[in-house]
C-alpha positions as CSV (number, residue, x, y, z in Angstrom):
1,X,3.6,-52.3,52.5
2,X,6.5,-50.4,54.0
3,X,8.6,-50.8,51.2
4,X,5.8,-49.9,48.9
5,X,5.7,-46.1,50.7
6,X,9.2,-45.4,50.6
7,X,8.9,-45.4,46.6
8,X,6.0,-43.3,46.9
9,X,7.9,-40.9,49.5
10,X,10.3,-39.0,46.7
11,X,7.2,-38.6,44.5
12,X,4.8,-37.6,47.5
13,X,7.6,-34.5,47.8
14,X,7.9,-33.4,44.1
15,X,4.2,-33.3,43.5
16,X,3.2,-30.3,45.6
17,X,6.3,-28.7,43.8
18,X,4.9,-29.5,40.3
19,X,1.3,-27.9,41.0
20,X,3.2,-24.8,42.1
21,X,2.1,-22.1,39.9
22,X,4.3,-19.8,39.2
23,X,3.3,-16.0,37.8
24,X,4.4,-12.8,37.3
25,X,3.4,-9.8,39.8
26,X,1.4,-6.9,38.6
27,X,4.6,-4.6,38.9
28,X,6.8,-6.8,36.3
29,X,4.0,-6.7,34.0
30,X,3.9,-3.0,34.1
31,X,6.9,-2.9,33.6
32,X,7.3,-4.6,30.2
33,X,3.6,-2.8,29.2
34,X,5.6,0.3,29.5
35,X,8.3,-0.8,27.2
36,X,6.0,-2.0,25.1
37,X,4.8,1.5,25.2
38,X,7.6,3.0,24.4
39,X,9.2,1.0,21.5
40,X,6.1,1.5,19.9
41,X,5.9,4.8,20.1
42,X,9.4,5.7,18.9
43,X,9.4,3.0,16.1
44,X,5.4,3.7,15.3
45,X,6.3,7.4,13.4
46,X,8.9,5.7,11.4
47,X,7.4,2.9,10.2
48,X,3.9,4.7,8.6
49,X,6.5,7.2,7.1
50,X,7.8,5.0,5.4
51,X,4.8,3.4,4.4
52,X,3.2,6.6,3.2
53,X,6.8,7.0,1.5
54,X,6.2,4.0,-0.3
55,X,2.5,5.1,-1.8
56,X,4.2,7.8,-2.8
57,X,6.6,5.7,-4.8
58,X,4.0,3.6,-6.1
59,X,2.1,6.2,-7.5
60,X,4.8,7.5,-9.3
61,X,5.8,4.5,-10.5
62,X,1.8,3.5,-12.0
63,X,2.1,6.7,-13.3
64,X,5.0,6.1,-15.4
65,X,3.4,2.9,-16.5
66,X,0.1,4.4,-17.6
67,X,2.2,7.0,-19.4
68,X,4.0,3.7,-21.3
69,X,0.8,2.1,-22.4
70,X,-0.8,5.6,-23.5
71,X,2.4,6.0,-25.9
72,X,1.7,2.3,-27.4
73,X,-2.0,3.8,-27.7
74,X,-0.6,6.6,-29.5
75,X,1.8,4.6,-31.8
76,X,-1.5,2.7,-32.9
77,X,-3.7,5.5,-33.1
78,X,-2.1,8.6,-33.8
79,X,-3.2,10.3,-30.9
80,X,-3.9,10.1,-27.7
81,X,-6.9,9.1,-26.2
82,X,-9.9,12.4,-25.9
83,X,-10.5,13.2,-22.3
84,X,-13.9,11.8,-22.4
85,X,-12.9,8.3,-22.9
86,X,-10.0,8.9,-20.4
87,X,-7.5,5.9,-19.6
88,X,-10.3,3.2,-20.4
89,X,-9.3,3.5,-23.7
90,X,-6.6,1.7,-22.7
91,X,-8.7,-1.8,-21.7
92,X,-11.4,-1.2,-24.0
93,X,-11.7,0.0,-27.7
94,X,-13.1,3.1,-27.9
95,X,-15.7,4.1,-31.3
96,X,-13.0,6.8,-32.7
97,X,-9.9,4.4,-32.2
98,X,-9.8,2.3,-35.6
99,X,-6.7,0.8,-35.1
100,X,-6.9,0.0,-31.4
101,X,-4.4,-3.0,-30.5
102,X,-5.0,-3.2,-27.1
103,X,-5.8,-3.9,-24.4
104,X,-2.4,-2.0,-23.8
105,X,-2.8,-2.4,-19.9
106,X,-2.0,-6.2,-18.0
107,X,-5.3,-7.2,-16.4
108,X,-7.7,-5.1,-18.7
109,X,-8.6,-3.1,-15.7
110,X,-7.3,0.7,-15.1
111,X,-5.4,0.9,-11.8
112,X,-6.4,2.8,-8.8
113,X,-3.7,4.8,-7.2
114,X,-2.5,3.5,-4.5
115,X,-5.2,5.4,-2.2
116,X,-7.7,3.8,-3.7
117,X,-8.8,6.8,-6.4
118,X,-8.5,6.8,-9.9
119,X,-6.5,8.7,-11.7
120,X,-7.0,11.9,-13.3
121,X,-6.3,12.3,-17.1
122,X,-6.8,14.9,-19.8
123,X,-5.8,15.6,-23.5
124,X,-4.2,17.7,-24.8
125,X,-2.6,18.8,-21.6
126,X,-2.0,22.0,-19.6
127,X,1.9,21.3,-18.5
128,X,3.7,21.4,-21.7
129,X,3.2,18.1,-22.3
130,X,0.6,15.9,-24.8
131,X,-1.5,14.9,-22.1
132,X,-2.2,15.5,-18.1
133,X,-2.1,12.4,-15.7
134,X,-2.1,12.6,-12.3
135,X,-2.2,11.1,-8.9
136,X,-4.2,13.6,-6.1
137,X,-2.4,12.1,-3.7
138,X,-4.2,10.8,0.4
139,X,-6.8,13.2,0.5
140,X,-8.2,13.0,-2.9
141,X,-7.5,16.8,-3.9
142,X,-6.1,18.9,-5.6
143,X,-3.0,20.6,-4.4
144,X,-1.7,19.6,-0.9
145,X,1.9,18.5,1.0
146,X,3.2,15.8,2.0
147,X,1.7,12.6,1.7
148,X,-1.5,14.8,0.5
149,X,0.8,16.0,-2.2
150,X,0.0,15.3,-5.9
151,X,1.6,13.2,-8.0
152,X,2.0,14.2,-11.7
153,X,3.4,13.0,-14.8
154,X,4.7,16.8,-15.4
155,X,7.4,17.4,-12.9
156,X,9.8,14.9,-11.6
């Protein structure tokens, strides 16, 4: 029996050590809150500029796409779509299109932009150009700086 308690002895001394629990203290977590804190709010401003950057981009870019497949209408047509029918003459065949080859957009759906809006179009355009299209940017209206800027297909 002896013998049988002086093998139990080492593991009688490690158990109380094993159901230690060890934590942290309310000051180290503080601590690293407030770093937390901080990284986030230097790194924060930077990263939704560039995000906003980026739907800026976008834009531009779906813009310069919508402008491709409205030349393709015109090569079939003869002219652009009226303002009316707007850019979903582009998915669907409009009555005064007779030699509509389309759809000339992938997905047969007219993109938002990339806030969610449509995008504005009209024909024959104001700019010096054939036709208006334009992006009005994060708020939706006309004018505006920034990332409430509008995007157009008339300056670049």
């Amino acid at each position: 029996m002896r013998k049988y308690q002086q093998c139990l002895d080492p593991l009688k001394r490690r158990v109380p050590r094993l159901l230690q629990e060890d934590g942290f203290t309310l000051v180290e977590m503080l601590v690293v809150i407030t770093i937390i804190g901080l990284v986030v709010g230097l790194v924060g401003p930077r990263v939704l500029n560039h995000l906003s950057d980026s739907k800026t981009k976008a834009a531009k870019i779906q813009i310069e796409g919508l402008a491709q497949a409205l030349d393709l209408y015109y090569l079939d047509n003869g002219s652009y779509p009226p303002t009316n029918v707007g850019l979903t003459a582009l998915v669907q065949k409009p009555n005064s299109a007779e030699r509509w080859n389309g759809p000339y957009l992938k997905g047969n759906a007219v993109p938002n932009d990339p806030w969610g809006k449509p995008y504005t179009y009209a024909f024959p355009g104001t700019h010096g150009l054939a036709y208006d299209l334009a992006s009005l940017g994060a708020d939706g209206r006309e004018g505006g700086t920034e990332q409430a800027a509008d995007i157009v297909n008339w300056q670049k």
